[in-house]
C-alpha positions in Angstrom: 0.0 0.0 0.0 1.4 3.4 -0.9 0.0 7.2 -0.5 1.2 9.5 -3.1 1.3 13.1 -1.9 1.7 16.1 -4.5 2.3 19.1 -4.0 1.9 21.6 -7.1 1.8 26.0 -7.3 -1.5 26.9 -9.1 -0.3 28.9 -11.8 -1.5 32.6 -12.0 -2.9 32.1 -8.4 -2.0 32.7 -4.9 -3.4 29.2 -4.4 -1.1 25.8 -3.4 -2.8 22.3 -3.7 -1.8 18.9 -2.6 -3.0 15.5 -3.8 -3.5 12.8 -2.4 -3.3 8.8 -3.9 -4.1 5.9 -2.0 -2.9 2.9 -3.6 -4.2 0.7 -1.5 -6.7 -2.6 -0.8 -9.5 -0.8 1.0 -10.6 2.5 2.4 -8.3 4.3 4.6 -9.0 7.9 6.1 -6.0 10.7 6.5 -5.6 13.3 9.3 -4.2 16.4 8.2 -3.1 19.3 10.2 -1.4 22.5 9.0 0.6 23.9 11.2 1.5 28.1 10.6 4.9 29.7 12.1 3.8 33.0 10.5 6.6 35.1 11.5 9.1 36.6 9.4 11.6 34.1 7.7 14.4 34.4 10.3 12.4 34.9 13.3 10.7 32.1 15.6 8.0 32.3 17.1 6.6 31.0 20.7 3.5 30.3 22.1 1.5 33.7 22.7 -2.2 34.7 24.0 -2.6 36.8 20.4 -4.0 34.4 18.1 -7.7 34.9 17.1 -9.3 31.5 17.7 -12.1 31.8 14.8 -13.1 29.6 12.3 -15.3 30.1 9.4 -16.8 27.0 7.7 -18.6 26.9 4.5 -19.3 24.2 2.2 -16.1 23.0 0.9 -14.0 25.8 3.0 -12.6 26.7 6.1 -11.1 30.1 6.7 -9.1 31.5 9.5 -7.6 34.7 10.2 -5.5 33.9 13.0 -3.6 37.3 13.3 -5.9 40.7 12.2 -2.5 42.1 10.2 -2.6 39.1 7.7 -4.8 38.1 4.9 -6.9 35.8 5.9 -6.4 31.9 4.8 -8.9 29.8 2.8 -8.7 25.9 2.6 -10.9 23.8 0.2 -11.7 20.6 1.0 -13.9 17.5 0.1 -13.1 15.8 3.4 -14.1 17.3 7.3 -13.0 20.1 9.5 -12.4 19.7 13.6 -11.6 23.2 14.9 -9.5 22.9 17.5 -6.9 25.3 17.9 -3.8 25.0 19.5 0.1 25.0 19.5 2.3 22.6 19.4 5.5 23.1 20.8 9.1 23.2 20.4 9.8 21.9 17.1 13.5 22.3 16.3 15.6 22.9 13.5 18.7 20.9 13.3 20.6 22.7 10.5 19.9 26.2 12.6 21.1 25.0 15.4 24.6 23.4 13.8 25.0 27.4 12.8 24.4 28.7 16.3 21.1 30.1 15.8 17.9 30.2 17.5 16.5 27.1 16.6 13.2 25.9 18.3 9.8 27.2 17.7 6.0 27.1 18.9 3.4 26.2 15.6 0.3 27.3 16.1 -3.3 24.9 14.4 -6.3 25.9 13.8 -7.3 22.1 13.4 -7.7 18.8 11.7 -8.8 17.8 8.5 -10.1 14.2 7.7 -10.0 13.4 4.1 -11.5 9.5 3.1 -9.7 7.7 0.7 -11.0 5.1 -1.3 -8.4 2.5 -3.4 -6.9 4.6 -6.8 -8.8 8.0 -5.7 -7.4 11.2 -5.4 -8.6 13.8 -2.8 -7.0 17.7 -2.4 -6.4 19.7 0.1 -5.9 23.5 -1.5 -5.3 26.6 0.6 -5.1 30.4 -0.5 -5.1 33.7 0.5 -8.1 36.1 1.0 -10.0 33.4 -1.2 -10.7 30.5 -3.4 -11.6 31.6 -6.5 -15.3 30.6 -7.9 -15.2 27.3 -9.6 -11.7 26.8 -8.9 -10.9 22.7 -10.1 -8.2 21.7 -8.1 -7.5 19.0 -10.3 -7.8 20.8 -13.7 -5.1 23.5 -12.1 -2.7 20.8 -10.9 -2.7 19.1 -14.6 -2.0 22.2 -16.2 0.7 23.3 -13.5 2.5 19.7 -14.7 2.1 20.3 -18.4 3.4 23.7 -18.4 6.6 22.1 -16.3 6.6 19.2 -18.5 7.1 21.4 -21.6 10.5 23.0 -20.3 11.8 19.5 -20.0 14.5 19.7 -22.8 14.3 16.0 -23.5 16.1 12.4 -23.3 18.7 13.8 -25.2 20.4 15.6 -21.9 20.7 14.0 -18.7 18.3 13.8 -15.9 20.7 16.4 -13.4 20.1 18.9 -16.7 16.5 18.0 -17.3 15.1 18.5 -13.6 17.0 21.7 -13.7 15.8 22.7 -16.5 12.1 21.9 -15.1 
């Protein structure tokens, strides 16, 4: 049994989606939970009392907006949100602290989400700023995100070091 994770930038969106294959002999389910730093890129960040513990759920979408200075973020879904925020603490970042930096952090979740999987099926999870757009496919987007990638490939001719790069 194997699960096949993808992860693919929507292209002309602010939108990142991740598949998910399950290759496997009967129905399995997969717990998902995203886990935000949002800090600046050379900062940490530790548990605090400022995050805004609210959830909005549509059909198909949660959104949070855990700190009122950011743009709020939107995650579509076929599967099922449990709010239940929290932090999880001291994760630490080995290379960092090889260079003598700081190097453990606090993560802060809004939740869990529960996608089912059924043998050879492929669920996404897809998350974006301010908003999903209407009749976004996550699955359309992904397979033209691949064939635009797949066209820079400059063939068997060159060797595969020069064809990923190249990609």
């Amino acid at each position: 049994s194997t699960l096949e994770m993808k992860l693919c930038l929507a292209r002309n969106e602010s939108i990142t989606i991740i598949s998910y294959t399950w290759d496997g002999p009967r129905r399995a389910r997969l717990s998902l939970k995203p886990l935000f730093a949002m800090r600046p890129i050379h900062d940490v960040i530790h548990e605090h009392g400022s995050m805004i513990q609210t959830v909005s759920m549509r059909h198909g979408e949660v959104e949070i907006q855990p700190l009122p200075d950011l743009p709020p973020v939107v995650f579509g879904h076929s599967g099922v949100f449990m709010g239940s925020p929290d932090w999880w603490r001291r994760f630490e970042y080995p290379v960092d602290r090889n260079r003598g930096v700081k190097h453990q952090e606090d993560l802060w979740t809004p939740g869990t989400f529960e996608l089912d999987l059924a043998p050879g099926q492929t669920q996404y999870l897809v998350f974006g700023l301010d908003k999903l757009p209407k009749g976004f496919s996550a699955k359309a987007s992904m397979e033209r995100a691949c064939e635009v990638l797949s066209a820079l490939d400059p063939g068997e001719d060159h060797s595969l070091v020069v064809r990923r790069l190249n990609i």
